[in-house]
C-alpha positions as CSV (number, residue, x, y, z in Angstrom):
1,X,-170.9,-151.7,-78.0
2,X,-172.1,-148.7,-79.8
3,X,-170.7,-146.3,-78.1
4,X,-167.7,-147.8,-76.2
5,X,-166.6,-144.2,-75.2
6,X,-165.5,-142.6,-78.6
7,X,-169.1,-141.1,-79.4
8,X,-171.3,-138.9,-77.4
9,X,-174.5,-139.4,-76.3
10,X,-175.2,-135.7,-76.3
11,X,-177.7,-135.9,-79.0
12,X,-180.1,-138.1,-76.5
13,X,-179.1,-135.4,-74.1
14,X,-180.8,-132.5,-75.5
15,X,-183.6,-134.1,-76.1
16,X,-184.3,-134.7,-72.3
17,X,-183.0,-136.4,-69.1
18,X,-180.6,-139.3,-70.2
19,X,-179.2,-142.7,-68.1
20,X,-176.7,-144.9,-69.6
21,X,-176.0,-148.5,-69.0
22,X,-173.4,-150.1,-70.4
23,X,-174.9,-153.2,-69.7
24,X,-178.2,-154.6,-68.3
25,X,-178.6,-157.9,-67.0
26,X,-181.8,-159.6,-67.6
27,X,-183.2,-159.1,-64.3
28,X,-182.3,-155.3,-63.6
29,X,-184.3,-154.3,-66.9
30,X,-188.0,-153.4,-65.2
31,X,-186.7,-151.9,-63.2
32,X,-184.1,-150.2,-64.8
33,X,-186.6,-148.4,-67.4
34,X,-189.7,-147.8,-64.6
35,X,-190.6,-144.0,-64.8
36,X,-189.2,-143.7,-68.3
37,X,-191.1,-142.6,-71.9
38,X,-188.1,-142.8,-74.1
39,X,-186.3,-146.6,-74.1
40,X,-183.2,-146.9,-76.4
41,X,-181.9,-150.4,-76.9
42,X,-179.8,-152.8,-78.4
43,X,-179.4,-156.4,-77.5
44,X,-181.2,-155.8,-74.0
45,X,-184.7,-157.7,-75.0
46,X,-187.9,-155.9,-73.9
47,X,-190.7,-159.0,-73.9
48,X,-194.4,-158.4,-73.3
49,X,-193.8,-158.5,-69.7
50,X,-191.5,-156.1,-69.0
51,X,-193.5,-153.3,-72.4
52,X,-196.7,-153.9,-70.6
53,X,-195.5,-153.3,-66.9
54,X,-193.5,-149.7,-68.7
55,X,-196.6,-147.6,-67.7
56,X,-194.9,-144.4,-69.0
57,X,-193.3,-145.7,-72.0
58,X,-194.1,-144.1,-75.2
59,X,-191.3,-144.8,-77.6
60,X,-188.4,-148.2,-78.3
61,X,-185.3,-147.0,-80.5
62,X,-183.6,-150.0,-81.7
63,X,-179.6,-149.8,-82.3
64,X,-179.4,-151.5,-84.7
65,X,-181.2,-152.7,-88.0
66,X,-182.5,-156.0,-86.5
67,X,-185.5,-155.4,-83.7
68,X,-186.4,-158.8,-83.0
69,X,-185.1,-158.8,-78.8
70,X,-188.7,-156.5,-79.0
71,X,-191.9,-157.8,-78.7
72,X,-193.2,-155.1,-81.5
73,X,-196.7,-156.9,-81.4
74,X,-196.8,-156.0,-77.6
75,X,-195.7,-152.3,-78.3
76,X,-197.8,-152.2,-80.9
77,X,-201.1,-153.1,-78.6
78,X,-199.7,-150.1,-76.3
79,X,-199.4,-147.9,-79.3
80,X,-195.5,-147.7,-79.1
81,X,-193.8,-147.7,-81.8
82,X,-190.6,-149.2,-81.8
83,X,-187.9,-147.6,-84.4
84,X,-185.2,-149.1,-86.2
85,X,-181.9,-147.9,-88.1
86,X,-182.0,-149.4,-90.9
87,X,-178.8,-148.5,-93.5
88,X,-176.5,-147.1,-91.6
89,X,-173.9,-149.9,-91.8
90,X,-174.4,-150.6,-95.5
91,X,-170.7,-149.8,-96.5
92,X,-169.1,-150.9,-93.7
93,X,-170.5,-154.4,-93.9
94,X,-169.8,-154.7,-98.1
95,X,-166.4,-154.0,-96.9
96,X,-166.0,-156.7,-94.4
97,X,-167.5,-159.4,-96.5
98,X,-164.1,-158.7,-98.5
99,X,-162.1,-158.3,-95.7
100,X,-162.8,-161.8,-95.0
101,X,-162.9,-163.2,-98.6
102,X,-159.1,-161.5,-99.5
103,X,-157.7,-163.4,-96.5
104,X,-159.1,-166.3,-97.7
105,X,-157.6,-165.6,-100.8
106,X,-154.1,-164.3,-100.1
107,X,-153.7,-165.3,-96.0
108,X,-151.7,-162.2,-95.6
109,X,-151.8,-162.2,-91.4
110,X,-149.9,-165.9,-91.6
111,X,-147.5,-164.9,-94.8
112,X,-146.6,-161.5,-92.6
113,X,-146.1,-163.9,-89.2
114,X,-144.0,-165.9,-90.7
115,X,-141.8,-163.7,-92.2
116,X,-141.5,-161.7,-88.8
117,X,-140.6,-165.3,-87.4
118,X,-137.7,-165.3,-89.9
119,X,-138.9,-167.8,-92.5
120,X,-138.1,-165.2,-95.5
121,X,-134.8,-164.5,-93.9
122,X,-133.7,-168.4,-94.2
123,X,-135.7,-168.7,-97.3
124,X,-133.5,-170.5,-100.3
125,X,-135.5,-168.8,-102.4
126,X,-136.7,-165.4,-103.2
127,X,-140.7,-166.3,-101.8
128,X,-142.5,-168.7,-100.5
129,X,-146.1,-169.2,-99.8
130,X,-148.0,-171.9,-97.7
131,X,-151.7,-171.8,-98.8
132,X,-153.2,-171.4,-102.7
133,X,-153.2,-167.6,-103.5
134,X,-156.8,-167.0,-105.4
135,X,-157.0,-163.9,-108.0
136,X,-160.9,-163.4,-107.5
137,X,-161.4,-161.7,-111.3
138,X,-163.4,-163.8,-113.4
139,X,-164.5,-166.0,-110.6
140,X,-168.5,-165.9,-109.8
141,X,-170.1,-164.4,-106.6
142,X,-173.4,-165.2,-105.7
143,X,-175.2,-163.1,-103.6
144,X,-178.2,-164.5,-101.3
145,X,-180.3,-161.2,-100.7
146,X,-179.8,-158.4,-102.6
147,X,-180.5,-155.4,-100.9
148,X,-178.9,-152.1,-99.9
149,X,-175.9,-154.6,-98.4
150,X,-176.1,-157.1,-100.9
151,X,-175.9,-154.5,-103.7
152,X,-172.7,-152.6,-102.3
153,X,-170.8,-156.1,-102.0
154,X,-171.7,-156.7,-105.8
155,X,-170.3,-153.4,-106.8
156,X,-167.0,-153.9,-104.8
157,X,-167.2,-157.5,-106.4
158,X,-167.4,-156.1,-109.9
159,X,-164.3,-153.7,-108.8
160,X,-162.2,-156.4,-108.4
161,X,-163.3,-158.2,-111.9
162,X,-166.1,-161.2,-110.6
163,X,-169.3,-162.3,-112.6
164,X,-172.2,-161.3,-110.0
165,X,-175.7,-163.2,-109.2
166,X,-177.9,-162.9,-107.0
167,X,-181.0,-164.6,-105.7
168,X,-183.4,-162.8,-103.6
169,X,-187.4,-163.4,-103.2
170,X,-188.0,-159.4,-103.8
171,X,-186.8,-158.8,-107.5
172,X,-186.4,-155.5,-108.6
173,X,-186.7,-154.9,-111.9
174,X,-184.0,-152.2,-111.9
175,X,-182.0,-155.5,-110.7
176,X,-183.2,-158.3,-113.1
177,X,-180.3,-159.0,-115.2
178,X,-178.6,-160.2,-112.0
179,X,-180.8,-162.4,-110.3
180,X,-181.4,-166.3,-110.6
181,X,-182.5,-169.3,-108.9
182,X,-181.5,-170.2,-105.8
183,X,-180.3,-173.6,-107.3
184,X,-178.9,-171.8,-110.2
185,X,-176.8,-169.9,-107.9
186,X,-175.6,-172.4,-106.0
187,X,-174.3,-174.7,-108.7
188,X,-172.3,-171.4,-110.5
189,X,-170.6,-169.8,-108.0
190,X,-167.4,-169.5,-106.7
191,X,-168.4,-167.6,-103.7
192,X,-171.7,-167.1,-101.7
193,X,-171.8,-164.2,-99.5
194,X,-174.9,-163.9,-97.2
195,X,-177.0,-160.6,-97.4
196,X,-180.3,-161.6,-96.5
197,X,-182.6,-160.9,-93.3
198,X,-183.1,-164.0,-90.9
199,X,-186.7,-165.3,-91.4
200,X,-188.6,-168.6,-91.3
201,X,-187.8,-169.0,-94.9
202,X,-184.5,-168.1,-94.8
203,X,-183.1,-169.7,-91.7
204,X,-180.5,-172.2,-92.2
205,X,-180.7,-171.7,-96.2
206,X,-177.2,-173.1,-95.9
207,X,-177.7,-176.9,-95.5
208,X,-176.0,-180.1,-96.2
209,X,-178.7,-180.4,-99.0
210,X,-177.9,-177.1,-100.2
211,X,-173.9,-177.4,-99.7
212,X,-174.4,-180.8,-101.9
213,X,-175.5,-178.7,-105.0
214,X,-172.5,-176.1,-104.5
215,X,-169.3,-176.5,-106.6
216,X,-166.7,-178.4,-105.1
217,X,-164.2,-175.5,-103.2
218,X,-166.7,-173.0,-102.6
219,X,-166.2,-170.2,-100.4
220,X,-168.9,-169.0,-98.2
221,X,-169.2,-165.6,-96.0
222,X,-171.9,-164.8,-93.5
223,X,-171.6,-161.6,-92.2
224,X,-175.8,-161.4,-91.8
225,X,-177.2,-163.5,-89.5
226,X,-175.5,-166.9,-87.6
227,X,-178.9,-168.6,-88.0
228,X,-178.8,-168.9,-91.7
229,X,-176.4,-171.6,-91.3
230,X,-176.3,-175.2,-90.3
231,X,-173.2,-174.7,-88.5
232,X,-172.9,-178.5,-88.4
233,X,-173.1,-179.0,-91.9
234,X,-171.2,-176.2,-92.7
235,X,-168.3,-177.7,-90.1
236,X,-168.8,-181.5,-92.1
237,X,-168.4,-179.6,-95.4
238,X,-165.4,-177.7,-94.4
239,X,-163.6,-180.7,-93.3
240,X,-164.7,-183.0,-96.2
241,X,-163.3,-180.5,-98.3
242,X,-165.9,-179.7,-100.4
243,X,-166.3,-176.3,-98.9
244,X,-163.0,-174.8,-99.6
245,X,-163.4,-172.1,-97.0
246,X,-165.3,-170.1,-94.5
247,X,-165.5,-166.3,-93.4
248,X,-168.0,-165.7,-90.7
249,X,-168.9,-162.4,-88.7
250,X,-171.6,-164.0,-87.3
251,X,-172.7,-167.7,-85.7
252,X,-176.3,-169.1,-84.4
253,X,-175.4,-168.0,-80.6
254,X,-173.1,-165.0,-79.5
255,X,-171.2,-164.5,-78.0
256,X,-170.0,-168.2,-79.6
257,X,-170.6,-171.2,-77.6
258,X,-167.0,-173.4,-76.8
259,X,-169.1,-176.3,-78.2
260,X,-169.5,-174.9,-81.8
261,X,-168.6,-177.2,-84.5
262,X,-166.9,-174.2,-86.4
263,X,-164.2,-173.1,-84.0
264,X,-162.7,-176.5,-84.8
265,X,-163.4,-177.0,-88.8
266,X,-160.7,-176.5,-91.4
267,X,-160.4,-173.0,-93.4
268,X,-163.0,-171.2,-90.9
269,X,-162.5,-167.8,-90.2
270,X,-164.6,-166.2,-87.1
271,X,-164.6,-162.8,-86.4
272,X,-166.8,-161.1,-83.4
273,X,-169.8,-159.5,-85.2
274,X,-167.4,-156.1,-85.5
275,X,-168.6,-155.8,-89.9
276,X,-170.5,-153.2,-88.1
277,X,-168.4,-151.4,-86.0
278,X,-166.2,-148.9,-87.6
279,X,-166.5,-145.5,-85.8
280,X,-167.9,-143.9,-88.7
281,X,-170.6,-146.8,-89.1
282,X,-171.5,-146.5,-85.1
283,X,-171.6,-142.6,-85.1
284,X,-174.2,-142.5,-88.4
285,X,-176.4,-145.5,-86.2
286,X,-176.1,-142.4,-83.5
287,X,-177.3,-139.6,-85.3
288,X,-180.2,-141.6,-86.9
289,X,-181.3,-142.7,-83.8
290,X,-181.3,-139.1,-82.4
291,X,-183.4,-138.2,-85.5
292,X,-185.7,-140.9,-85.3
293,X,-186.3,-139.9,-81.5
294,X,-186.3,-136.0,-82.8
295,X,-189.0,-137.5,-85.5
296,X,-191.3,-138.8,-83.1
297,X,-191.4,-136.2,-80.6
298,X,-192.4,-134.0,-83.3
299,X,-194.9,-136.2,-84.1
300,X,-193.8,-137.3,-87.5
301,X,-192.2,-140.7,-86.7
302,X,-189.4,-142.5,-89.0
303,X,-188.3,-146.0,-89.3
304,X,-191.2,-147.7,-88.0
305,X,-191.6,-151.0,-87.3
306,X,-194.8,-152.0,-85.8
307,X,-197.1,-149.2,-86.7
């Protein structure tokens, strides 16, 4: 998925002897990176088993931001240090999160189908519309985690005219006017859009108990993490009507499961996990990967995880 044939892998290339799967099944991976020092991965998980059996292995690149299909704490007992790429895909994903929310807002794939199906032709009169158009200025966005990502939605957010919060258990001063409770932002927003990093603490932070203390009509994006939803809940709430709509990236298991409450609910939109795939998102995870690699070999390692 990160490079499906419009990058190069050319910066690996100089660096020493490269081979490229597209895809590893489970039981090919030992064997598969036997022999090598360099492993670069994505969604391929490296367990204890298979770090501790990698008798040459000196080095894990992660593509992507999340490194949790490592075992770091096994690397780390090998003195491996595994490498992430952290902010490469902080504009791109901003911009998603609004992709989905001005759907929600103005339906434009419907309104453009059915004028191409010659509803506008027929019309009596001069437009029509089927679903609520929403003007987002003045309404209230709450951000939950308000980092690099979180901060780039809140300044597109602002673009448009919204009232931003945020809640996030790291406050930075620079940030303080913004932030609030967690219940605090529940109860005033308009829209919640998800920012923050899948942990113990965090996982599903979007509940029926949660949902309960949200204004009626909310909208909620998740272009994070699946698991920081209670997709049933989420589902009930959608239905009930007291979530007014859904834009979602991302769900607990991917590729999604047919038995997922969501691909049924009202107002849910679900997209493939692609907030992070524009070509020029994929091509600047590329060339930090190289120069994490180029980092290491120098002996000055970057973006370490484990170490």
């Amino acid at each position: 998925t990160e490079n499906p044939g419009d990058l190069s892998w050319e910066g690996f290339s100089n660096l020493g002897t490269v081979r490229v799967y597209d895809r590893t099944a489970t039981e090919d991976i030992e064997a598969r990176i036997q022999g090598a020092d360099i492993v670069i991965t994505n969604k391929t998980v490296l367990n204890r088993k298979t770090i501790e059996n990698a008798k040459n292995l000196r080095y894990i690149g992660v593509l992507a931001t999340g490194y949790n299909v490592v075992d770091i704490e096994a690397a780390k007992k090998r003195g491996v240090p595994v490498c992430n790429i952290p902010t490469y895909g902080t504009d791109a994903v901003a911009q998603f999160a609004f992709a989905m929310l001005l759907e929600i807002a103005h339906h434009v794939q419907h309104h453009s189908d059915a004028v191409k199906a010659g509803r506008w032709t027929s019309c009596p009169d001069f437009c029509f519309w089927d679903y609520p158009l929403i003007e987002l200025a003045n309404k209230t966005m709450g951000i939950i985690g308000y980092g690099r990502i979180g901060q780039a939605t809140a300044r597109i957010a602002r673009a448009f005219g919204m009232r931003v919060i945020a809640y996030d258990s790291y406050q930075h001063p620079e940030h303080a006017d913004v932030y609030v409770s967690l219940d605090d932002l529940l109860s005033q927003s308009d829209v919640i859009s998800l920012h923050c990093p899948l942990f113990e603490q965090t996982k599903g932070i979007i509940n029926k108990q949660s949902i309960e203390k949200m204004k009626d009509n909310v909208i909620i994006l998740n272009n994070s993490r699946g698991p920081l939803i209670v997709e049933q809940d989420l589902a009930d709430a959608l239905n009930s009507g007291k979530v007014y709509a859904a834009g979602l990236d991302v769900v607990s298991t991917e590729p999604i499961t047919e038995d997922n409450p969501l691909l049924k609910a009202k107002n849910c939109i679900i997209t493939p996990h692609i907030s992070w795939a524009p070509k020029e998102s994929r091509q600047r995870l590329m060339d930090i990967a190289v120069d994490n690699l180029e980092k290491f070999l120098a002996g000055k390692p970057q973006n370490v995880v484990n170490l």
